[in-house]
Structure formats: structure tokens, C-alpha cells
MDTraj code that builds the backbone (N, CA, C; nanometers):
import mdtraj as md
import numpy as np

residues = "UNK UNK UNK UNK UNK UNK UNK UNK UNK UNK UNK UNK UNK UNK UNK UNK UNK UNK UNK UNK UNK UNK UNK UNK UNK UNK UNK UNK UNK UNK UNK UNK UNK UNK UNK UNK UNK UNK UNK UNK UNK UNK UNK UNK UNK UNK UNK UNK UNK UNK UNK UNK UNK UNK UNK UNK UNK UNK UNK UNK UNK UNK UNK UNK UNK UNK UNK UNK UNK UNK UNK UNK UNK UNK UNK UNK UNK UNK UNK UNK UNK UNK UNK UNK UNK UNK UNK UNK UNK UNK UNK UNK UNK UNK UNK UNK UNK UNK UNK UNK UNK UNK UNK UNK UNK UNK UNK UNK UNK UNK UNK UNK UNK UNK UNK UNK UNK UNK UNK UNK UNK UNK UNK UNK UNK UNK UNK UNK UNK UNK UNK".split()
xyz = np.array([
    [0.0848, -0.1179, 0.0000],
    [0.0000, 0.0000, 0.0000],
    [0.0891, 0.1238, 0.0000],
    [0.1072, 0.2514, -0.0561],
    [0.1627, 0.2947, -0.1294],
    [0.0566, 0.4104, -0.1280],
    [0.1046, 0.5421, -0.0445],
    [0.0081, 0.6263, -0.0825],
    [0.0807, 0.7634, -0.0925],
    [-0.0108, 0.8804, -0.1562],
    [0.0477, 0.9834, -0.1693],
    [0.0229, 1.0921, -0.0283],
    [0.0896, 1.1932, -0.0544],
    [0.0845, 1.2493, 0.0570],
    [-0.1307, 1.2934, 0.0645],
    [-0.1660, 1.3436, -0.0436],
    [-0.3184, 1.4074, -0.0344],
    [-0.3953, 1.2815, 0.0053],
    [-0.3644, 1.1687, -0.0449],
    [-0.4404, 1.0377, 0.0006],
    [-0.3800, 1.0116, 0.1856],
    [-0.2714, 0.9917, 0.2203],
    [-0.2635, 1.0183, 0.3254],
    [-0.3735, 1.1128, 0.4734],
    [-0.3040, 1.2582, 0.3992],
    [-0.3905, 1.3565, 0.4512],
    [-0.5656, 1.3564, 0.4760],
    [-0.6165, 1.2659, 0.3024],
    [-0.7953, 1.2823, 0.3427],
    [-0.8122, 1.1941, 0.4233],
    [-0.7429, 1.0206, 0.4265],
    [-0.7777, 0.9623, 0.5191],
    [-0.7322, 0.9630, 0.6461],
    [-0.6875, 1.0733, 0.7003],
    [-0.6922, 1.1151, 0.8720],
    [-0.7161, 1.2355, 0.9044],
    [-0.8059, 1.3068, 0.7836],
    [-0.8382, 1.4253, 0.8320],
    [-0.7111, 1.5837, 0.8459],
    [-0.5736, 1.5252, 0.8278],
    [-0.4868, 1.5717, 0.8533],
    [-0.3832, 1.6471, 0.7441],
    [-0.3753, 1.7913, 0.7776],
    [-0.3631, 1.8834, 0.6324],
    [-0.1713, 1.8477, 0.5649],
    [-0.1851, 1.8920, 0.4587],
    [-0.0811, 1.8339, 0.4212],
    [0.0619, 1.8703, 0.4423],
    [0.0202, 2.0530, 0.5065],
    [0.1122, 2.0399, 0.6222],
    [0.1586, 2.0169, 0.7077],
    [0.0446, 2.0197, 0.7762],
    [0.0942, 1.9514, 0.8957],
    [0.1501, 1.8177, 0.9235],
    [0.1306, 1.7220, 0.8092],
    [0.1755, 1.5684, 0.7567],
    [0.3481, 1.6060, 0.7405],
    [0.3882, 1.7261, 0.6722],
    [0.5050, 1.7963, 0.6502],
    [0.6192, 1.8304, 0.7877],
    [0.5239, 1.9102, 0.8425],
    [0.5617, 1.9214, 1.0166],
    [0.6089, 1.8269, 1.0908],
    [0.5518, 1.7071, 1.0931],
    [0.5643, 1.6273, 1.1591],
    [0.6637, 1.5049, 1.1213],
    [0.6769, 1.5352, 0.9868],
    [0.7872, 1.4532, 0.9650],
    [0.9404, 1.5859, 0.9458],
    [0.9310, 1.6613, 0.9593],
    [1.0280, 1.7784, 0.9917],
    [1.0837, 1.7558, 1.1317],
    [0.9771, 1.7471, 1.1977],
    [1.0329, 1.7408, 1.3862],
    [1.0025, 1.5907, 1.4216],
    [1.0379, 1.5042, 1.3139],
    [1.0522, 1.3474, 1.3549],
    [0.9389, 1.2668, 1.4076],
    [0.8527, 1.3493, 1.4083],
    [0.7278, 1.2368, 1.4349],
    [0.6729, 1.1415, 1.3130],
    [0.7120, 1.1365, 1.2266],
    [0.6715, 1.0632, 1.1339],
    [0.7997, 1.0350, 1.0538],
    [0.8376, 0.9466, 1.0216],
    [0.9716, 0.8991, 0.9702],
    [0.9900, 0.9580, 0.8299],
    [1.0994, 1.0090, 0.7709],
    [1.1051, 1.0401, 0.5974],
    [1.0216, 0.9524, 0.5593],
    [0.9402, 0.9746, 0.4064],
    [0.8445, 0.8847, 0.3768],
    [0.9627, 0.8615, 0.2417],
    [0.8878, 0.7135, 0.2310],
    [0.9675, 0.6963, 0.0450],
    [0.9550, 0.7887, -0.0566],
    [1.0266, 0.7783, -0.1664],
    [0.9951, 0.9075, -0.2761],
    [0.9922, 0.7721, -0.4277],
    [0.9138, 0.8614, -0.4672],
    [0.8940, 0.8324, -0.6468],
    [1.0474, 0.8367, -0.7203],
    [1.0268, 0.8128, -0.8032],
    [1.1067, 0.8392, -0.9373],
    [1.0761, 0.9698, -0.9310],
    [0.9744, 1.0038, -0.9618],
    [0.9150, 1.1643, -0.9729],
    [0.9688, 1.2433, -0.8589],
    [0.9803, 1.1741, -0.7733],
    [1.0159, 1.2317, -0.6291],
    [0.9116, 1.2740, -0.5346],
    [0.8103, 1.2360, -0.5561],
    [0.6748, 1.2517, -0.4563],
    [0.6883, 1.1221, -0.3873],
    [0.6468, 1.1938, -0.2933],
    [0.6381, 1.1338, -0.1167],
    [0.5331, 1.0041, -0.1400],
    [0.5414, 0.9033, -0.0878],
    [0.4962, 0.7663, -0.0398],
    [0.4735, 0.7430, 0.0391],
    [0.4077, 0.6909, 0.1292],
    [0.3304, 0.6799, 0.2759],
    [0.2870, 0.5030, 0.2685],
    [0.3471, 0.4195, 0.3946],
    [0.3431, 0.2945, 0.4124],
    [0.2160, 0.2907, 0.4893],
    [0.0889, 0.1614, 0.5284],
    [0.0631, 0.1364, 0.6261],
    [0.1121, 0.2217, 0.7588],
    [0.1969, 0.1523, 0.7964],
    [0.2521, 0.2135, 0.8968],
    [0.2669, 0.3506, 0.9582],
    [0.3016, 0.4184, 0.8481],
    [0.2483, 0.5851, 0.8252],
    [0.1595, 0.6103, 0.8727],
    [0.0415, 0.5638, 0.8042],
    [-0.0657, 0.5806, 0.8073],
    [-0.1731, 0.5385, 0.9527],
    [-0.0605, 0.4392, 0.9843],
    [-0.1168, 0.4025, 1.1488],
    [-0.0880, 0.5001, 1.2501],
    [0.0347, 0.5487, 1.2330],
    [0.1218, 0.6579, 1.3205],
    [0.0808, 0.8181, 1.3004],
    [0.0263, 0.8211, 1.2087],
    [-0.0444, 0.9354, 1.1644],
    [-0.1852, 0.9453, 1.2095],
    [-0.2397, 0.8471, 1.2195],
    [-0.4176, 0.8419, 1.2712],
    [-0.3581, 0.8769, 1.4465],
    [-0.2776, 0.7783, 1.5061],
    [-0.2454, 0.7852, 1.6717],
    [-0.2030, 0.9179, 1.6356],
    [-0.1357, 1.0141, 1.6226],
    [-0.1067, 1.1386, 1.6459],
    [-0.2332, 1.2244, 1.6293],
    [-0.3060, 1.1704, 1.5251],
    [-0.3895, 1.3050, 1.5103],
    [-0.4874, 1.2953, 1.6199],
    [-0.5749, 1.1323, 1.6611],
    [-0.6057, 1.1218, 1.7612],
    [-0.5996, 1.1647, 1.8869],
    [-0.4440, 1.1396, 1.9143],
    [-0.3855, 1.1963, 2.0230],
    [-0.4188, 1.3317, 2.0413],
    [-0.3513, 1.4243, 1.9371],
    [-0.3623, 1.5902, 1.9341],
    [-0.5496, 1.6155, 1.9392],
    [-0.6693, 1.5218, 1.8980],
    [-0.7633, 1.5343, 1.9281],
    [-0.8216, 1.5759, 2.0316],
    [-0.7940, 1.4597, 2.1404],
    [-0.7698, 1.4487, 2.2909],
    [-0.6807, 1.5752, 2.3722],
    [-0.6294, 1.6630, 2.3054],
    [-0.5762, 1.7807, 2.3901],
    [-0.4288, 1.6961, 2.4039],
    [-0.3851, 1.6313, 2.4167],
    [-0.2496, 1.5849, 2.4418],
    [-0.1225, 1.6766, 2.3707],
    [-0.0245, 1.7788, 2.4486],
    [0.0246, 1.7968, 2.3860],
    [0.1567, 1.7292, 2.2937],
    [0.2444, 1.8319, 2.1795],
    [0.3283, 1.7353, 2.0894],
    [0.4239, 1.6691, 2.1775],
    [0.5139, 1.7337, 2.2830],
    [0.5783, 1.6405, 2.3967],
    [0.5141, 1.5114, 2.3902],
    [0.4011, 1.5188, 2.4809],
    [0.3101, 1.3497, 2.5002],
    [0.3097, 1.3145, 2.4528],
    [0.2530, 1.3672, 2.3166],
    [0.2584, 1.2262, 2.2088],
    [0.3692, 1.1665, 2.1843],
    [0.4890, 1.1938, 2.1413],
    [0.6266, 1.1592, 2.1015],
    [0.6519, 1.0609, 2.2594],
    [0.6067, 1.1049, 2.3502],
    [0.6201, 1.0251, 2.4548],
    [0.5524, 0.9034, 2.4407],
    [0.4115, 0.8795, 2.4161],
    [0.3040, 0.8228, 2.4175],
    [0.3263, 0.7262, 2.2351],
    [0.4482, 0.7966, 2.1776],
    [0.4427, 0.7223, 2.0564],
    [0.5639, 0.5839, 2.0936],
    [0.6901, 0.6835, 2.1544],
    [0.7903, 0.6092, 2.2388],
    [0.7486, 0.5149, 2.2569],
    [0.6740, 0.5011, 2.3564],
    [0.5781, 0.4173, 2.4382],
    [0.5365, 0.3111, 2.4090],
    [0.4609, 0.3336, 2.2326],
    [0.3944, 0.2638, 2.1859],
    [0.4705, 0.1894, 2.1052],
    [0.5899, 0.2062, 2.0528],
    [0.6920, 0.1439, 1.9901],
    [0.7638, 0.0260, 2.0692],
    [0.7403, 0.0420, 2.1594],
    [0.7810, -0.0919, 2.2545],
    [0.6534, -0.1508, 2.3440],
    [0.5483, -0.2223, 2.2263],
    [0.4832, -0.2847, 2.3017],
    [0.5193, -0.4415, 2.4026],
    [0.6035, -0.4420, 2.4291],
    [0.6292, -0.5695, 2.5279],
    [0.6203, -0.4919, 2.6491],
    [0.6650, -0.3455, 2.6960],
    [0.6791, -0.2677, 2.7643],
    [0.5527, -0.2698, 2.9156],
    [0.5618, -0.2429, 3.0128],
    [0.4320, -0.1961, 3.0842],
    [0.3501, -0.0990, 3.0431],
    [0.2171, -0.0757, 3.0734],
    [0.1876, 0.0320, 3.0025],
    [0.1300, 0.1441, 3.1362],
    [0.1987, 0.1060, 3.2701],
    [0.1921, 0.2101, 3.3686],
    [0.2456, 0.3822, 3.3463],
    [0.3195, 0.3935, 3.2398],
    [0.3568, 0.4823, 3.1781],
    [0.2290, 0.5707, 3.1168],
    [0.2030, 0.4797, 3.0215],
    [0.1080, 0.5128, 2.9688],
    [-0.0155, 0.5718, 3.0276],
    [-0.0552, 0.5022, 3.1000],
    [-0.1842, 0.5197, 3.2438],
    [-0.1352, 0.6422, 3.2780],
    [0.0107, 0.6812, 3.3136],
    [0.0046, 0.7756, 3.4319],
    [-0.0011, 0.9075, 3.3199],
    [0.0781, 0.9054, 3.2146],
    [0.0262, 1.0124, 3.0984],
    [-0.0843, 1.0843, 3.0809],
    [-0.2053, 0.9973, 3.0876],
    [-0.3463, 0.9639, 3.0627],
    [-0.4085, 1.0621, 3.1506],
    [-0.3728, 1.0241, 3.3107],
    [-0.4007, 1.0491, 3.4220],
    [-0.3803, 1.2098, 3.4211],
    [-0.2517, 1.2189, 3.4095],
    [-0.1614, 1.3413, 3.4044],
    [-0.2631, 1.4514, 3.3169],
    [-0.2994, 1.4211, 3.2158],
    [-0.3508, 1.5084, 3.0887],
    [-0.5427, 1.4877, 3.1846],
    [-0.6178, 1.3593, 3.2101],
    [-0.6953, 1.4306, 3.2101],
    [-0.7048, 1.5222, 3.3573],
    [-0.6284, 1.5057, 3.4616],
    [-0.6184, 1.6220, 3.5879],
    [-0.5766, 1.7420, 3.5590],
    [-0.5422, 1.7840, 3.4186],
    [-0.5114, 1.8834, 3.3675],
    [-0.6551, 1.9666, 3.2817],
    [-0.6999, 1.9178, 3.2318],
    [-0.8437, 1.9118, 3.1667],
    [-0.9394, 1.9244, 3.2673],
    [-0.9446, 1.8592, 3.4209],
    [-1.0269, 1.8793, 3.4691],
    [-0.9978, 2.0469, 3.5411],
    [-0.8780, 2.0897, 3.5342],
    [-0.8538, 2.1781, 3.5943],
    [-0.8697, 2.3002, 3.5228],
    [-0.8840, 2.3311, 3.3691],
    [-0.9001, 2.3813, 3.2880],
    [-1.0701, 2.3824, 3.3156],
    [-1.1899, 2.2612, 3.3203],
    [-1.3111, 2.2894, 3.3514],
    [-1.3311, 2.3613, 3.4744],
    [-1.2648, 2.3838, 3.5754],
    [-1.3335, 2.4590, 3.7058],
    [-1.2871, 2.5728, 3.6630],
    [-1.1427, 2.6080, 3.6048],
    [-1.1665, 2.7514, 3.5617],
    [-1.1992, 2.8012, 3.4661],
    [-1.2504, 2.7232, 3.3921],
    [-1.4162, 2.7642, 3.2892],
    [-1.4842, 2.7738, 3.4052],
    [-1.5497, 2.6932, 3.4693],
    [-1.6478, 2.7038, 3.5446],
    [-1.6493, 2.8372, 3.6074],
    [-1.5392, 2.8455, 3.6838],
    [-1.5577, 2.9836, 3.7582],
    [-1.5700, 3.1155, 3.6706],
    [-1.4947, 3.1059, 3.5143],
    [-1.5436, 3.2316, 3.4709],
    [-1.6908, 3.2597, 3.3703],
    [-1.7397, 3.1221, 3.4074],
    [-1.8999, 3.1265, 3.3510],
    [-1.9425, 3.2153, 3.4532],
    [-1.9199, 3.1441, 3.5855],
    [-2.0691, 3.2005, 3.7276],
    [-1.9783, 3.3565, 3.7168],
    [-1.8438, 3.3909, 3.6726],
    [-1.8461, 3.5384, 3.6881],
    [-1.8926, 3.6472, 3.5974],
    [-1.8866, 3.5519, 3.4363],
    [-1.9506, 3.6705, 3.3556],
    [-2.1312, 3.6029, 3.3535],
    [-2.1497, 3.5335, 3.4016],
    [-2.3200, 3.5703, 3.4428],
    [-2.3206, 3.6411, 3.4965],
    [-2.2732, 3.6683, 3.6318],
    [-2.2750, 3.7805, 3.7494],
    [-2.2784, 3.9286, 3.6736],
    [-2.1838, 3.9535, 3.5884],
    [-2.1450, 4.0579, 3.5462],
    [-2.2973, 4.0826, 3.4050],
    [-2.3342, 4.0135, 3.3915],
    [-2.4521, 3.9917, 3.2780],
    [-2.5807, 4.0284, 3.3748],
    [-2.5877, 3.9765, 3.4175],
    [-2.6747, 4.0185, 3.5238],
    [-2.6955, 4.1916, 3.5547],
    [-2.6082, 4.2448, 3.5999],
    [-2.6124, 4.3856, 3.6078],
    [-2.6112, 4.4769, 3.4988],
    [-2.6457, 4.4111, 3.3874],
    [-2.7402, 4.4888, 3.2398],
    [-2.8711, 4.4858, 3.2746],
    [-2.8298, 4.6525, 3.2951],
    [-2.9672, 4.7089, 3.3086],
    [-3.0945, 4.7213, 3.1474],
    [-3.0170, 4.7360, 3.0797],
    [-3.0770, 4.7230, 2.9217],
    [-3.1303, 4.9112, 2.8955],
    [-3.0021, 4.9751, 2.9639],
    [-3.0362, 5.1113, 2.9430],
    [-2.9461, 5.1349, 2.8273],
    [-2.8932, 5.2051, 2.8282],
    [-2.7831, 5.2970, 2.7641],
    [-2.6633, 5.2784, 2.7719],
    [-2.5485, 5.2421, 2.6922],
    [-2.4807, 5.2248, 2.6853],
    [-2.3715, 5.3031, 2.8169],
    [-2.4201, 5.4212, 2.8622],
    [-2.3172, 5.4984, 2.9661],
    [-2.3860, 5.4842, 3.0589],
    [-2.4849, 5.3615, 3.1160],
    [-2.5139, 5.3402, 3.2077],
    [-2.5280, 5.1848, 3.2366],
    [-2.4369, 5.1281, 3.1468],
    [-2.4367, 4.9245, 3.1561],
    [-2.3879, 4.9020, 3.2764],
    [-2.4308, 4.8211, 3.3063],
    [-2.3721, 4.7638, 3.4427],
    [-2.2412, 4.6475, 3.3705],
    [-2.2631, 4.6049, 3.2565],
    [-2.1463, 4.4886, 3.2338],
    [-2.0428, 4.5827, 3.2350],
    [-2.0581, 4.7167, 3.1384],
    [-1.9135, 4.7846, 3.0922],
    [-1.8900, 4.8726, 3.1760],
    [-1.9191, 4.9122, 3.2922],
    [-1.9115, 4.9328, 3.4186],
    [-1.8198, 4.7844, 3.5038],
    [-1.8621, 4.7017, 3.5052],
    [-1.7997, 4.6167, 3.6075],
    [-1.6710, 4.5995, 3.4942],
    [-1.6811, 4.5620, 3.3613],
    [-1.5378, 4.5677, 3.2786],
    [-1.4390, 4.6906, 3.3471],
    [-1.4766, 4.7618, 3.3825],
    [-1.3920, 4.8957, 3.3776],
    [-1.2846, 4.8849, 3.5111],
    [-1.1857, 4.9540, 3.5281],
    [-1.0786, 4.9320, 3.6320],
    [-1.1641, 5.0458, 3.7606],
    [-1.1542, 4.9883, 3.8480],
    [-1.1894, 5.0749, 3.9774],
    [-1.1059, 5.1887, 3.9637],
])
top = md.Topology()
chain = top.add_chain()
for i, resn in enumerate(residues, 1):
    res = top.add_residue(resn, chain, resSeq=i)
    for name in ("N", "CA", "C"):
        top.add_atom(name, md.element.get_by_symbol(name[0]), res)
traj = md.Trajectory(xyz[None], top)
């Protein structure tokens, strides 16, 4: 199987730069070249390319993954590594939701004190403003 870089790219969703990028900063190995000299993409590629984009789906940043690809290159390995990665990223995510959370209940608060007058009398662009 034998693919080009645009066949690559539609089947993972993944632009054809960024397919470029990633084999620039080693996440994806040089691909074969043509006679013509256009790029070739193995299986394998194409497996390592879906787990990255996946990955980057999931919020994982490019560190992790290269970690999480490491990882995956030695499956005889434990995969307590892996787990604690996992762990790591989503206590990070959950911590990112409470401070969403907290700046929902503050710009309600601040929504709230629209009076629905006049612009030089809002209560939002009033509470925006520096004491």
C-alpha cells in the first residue's frame, strides 16, 4: 500500500502540512519518494499518523505524544507509563473545567447587572472597567 501524501492527509483528516511538520520534527519517519520524487506513505504511516492526530484530538500535547508514541513502539513494555500520561492530561483538563467554570458564574454575574439602558449606564461595561 503505497500512498500519496493528499491520500494520506484525506484519510486522517490531517492537512498536508501539517503531515510535513511532523515529519520535519521526527514524528513521522522520511516517507519513500517516487522516481518523480513525490512522497509515499506505508501502512505504517498511516497508522502513526491516525495515533497522532487522535492523540492531538484528545488535547495531548506534541511532547506526550512523542512520549506516548515512544511508548507505543515498545509494546512488550508496561503500560503504567502510559496510564500515568493519561491520568496526568486528564487532571489537567479537569482543571481547565473549574476555571471555565468559575469564569462562567463570573460573567453571568457581570450579565446580570445589564440594566438594558444605555450604553453609559451598563452595568457589564461598568464592572469591565478598572476601579
Amino acid at each position: 500500500m503505497a500512498l500519496k501524501i493528499g491520500d494520506l492527509a484525506k484519510a486522517t483528516g490531517t492537512k498536508v502540512q501539517t503531515i510535513r511538520y511532523y515529519e520535519e520534527i521526527g514524528m513521522l519517519p522520511a516517507p519513500a519518494r517516487t522516481e518523480g520524487n513525490y512522497r509515499t506513505y506505508d501502512a505504517g504511516t498511516l497508522r502513526r499518523l491516525s495515533f497522532i492526530r487522535r492523540s492531538r484530538d484528545l488535547g495531548f500535547s506534541l511532547d506526550r505524544v512523542r512520549e506516548l508514541l515512544a511508548l507505543a513502539d515498545h509494546s512488550d513494555w508496561s503500560c503504567n507509563a502510559v496510564e500515568t500520561i493519561a491520568r496526568e492530561h486528564r487532571a489537567a483538563i479537569e482543571r481547565k473545567i473549574a476555571d471555565l467554570s468559575a469564569l462562567d458564574v463570573e460573567l453571568a454575574r457581570i450579565i446580570e447587572r445589564c440594566g438594558h439602558g444605555t450604553v453609559a449606564e451598563c452595568g457589564i461595561l461598568e464592572a469591565l472597567s478598572p476601579a
